[in-house]
C-alpha positions in Angstrom: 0.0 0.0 0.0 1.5 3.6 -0.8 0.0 5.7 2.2 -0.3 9.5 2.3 -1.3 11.6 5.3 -1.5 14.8 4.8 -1.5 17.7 7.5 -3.4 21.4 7.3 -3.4 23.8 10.5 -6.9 25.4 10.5 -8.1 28.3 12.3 -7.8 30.0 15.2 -7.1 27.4 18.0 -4.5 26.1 14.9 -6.2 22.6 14.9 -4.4 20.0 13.1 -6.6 18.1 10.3 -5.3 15.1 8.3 -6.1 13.2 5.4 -5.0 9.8 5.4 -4.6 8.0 1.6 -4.4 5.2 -0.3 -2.7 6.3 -3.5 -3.2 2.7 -4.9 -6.5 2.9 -4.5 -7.4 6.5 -4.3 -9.6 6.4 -1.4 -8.5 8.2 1.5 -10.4 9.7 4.9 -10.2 13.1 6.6 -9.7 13.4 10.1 -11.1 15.9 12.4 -11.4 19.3 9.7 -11.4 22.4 11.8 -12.7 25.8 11.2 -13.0 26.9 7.8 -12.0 23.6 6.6 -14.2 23.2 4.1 -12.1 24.9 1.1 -8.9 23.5 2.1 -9.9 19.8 2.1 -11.3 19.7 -1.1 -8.6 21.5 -2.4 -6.0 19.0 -0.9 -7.6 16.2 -1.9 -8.4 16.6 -5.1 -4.5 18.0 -5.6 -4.0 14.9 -4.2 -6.1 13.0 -6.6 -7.8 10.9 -3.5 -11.6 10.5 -3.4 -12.9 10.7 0.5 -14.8 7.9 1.8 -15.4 9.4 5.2 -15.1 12.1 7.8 -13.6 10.8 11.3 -14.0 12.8 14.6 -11.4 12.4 17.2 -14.1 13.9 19.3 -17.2 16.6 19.9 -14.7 20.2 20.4 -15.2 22.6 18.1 -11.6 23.1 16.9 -12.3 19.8 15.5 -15.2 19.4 14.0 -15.9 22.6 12.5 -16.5 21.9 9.0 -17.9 18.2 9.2 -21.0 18.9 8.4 -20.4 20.7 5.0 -17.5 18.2 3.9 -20.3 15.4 4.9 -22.7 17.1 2.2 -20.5 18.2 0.0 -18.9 14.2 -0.4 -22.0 12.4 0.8 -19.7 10.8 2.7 -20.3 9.7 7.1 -19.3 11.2 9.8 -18.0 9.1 12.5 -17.9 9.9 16.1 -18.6 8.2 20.0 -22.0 8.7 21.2 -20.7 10.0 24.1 -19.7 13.2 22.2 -22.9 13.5 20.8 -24.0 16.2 23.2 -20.9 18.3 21.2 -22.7 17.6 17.7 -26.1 19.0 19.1 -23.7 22.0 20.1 -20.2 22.6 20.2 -20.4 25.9 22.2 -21.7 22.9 25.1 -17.5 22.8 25.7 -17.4 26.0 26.7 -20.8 27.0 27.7 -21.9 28.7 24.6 -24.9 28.2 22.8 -25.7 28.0 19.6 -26.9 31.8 19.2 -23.4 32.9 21.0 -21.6 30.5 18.5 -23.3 32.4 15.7 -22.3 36.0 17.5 -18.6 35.5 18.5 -17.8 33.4 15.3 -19.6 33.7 12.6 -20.8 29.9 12.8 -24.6 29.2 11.9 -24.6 25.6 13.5 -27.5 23.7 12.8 -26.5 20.6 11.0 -28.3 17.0 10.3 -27.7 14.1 12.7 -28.6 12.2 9.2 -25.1 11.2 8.3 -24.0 10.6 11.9 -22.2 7.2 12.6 -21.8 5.7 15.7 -18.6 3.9 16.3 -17.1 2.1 19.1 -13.8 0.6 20.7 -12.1 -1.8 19.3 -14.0 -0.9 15.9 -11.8 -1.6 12.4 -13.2 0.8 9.3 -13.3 -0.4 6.4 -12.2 3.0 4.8 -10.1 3.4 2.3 -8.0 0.0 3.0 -6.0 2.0 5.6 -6.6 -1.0 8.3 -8.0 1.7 11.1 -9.0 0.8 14.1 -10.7 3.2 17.0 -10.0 3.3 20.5 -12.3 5.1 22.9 -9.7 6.9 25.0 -11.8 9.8 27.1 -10.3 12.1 29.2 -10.6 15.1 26.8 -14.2 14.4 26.5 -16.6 11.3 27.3 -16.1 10.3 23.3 -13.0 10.5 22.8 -11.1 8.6 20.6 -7.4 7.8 18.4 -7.2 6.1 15.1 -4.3 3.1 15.0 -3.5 2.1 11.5 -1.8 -1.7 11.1 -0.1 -1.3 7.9 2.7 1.5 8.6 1.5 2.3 12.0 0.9 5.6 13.0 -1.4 7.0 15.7 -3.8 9.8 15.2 -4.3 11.0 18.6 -6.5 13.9 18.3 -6.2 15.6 22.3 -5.2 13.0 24.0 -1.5 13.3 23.5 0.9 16.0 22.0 4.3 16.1 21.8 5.3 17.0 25.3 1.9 17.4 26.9 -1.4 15.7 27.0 -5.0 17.0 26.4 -6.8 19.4 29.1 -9.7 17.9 31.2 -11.1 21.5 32.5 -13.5 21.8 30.4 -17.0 20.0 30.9 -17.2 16.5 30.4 -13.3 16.1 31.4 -12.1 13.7 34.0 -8.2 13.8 34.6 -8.5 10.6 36.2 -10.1 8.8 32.7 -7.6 10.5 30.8 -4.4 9.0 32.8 -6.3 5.8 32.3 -6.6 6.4 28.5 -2.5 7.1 28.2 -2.0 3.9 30.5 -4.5 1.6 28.6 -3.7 2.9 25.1 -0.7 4.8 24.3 1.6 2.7 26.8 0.9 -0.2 25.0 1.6 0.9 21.4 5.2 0.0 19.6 7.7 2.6 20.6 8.5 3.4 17.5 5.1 4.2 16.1 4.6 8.1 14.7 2.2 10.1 16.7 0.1 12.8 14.9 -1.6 14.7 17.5 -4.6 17.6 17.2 -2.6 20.6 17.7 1.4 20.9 17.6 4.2 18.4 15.6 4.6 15.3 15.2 6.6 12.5 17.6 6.7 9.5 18.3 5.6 6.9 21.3 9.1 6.0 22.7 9.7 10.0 22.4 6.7 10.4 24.6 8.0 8.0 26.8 10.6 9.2 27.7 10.3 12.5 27.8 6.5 13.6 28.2 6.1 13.9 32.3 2.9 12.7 32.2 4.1 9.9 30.3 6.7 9.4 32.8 4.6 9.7 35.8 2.5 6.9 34.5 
């Protein structure tokens, strides 16, 4: 398999969005598109020359899932994401305690999208997307839903806010639990091949020995 993930930094809170490949196949799926994402996917992937298959939510925050709903319409594609985040689909401002009116106000963002192409999924789940061998994880913490995408082939881990290079995801916001998040790193990330590549939600890239070694909360654990 010839795999391509591709990175764009989107909007203010400088989210990070991928779209993972197959260039044998041309089938490929985008992973948590921030705000104003819209364009730029398209763009990407059709300089890319992939065709989407579906949209995957590393959970319910904003930052993240900004522009599912019109890349879900535009590529009559699903959206995947834990029921336990939900609550965030019905309204993203719920993270901060913002409703959908002060949403529109302080950004711009008329949120009112269809639950239609909504897709439940699970841990332990493999997708059958795109022949990229991904598998979810529920790993909350961050939210209730949480989750990170393992490939097989090529491993890499797409860890949304659970991990970064040198830090790990904030709990202070509502639905966050510090104690579920330590369990996530423990349970998941702990247990993953050193040398697999980490591709977080916000910041560079690194790896899990990396984090291992040198994250403190890592190290704590």
């Amino acid at each position: 398999m010839s795999r391509v993930i591709e990175r764009l930094v989107l909007g203010l809170w400088q989210a990070n969005c991928f779209v993972v490949g197959n260039t044998g196949t041309g089938r490929a799926v985008v992973v948590d598109p921030g705000q104003d994402g819209g364009a730029p996917v398209l763009e990407l992937l059709s300089a890319s020359g992939l065709t989407c298959e579906a949209v995957l939510l590393t959970h319910g925050h904003l930052d993240h899932l900004w522009a599912a709903p019109v890349l879900a319409e535009h590529l009559d594609v699903p959206v995947l994401l834990h029921p336990d985040d939900r609550w965030l689909w019905d309204n993203p401002g719920a993270a901060f305690g913002a409703t959908t009116e002060e949403l529109r106000a302080q950004f711009g963002l008329v949120w009112a999208p269809s639950a239609d192409r909504l897709t439940d999924i699970k841990d332990g789940q493999r997708l059958p997307f795109a022949d990229l061998g991904l598998q979810v994880r529920h790993t909350p913490g961050h939210t209730p839903g949480s989750c990170v995408f393992v490939t097989d082939d090529e491993p890499v881990l797409l860890s949304g806010d659970l991990l970064f290079a040198g830090s790990v995801g904030r709990t202070d916001l509502p639905g966050g639990s510090w104690e579920q998040q330590m369990d996530s790193l423990r349970r998941v990330v702990l247990t993953l091949p050193g040398a697999m590549t980490v591709h977080p939600g916000h910041g560079p890239d690194t790896t899990v020995d990396t984090e291992r070694t040198t994250n403190p909360f890592l190290r704590d654990l």
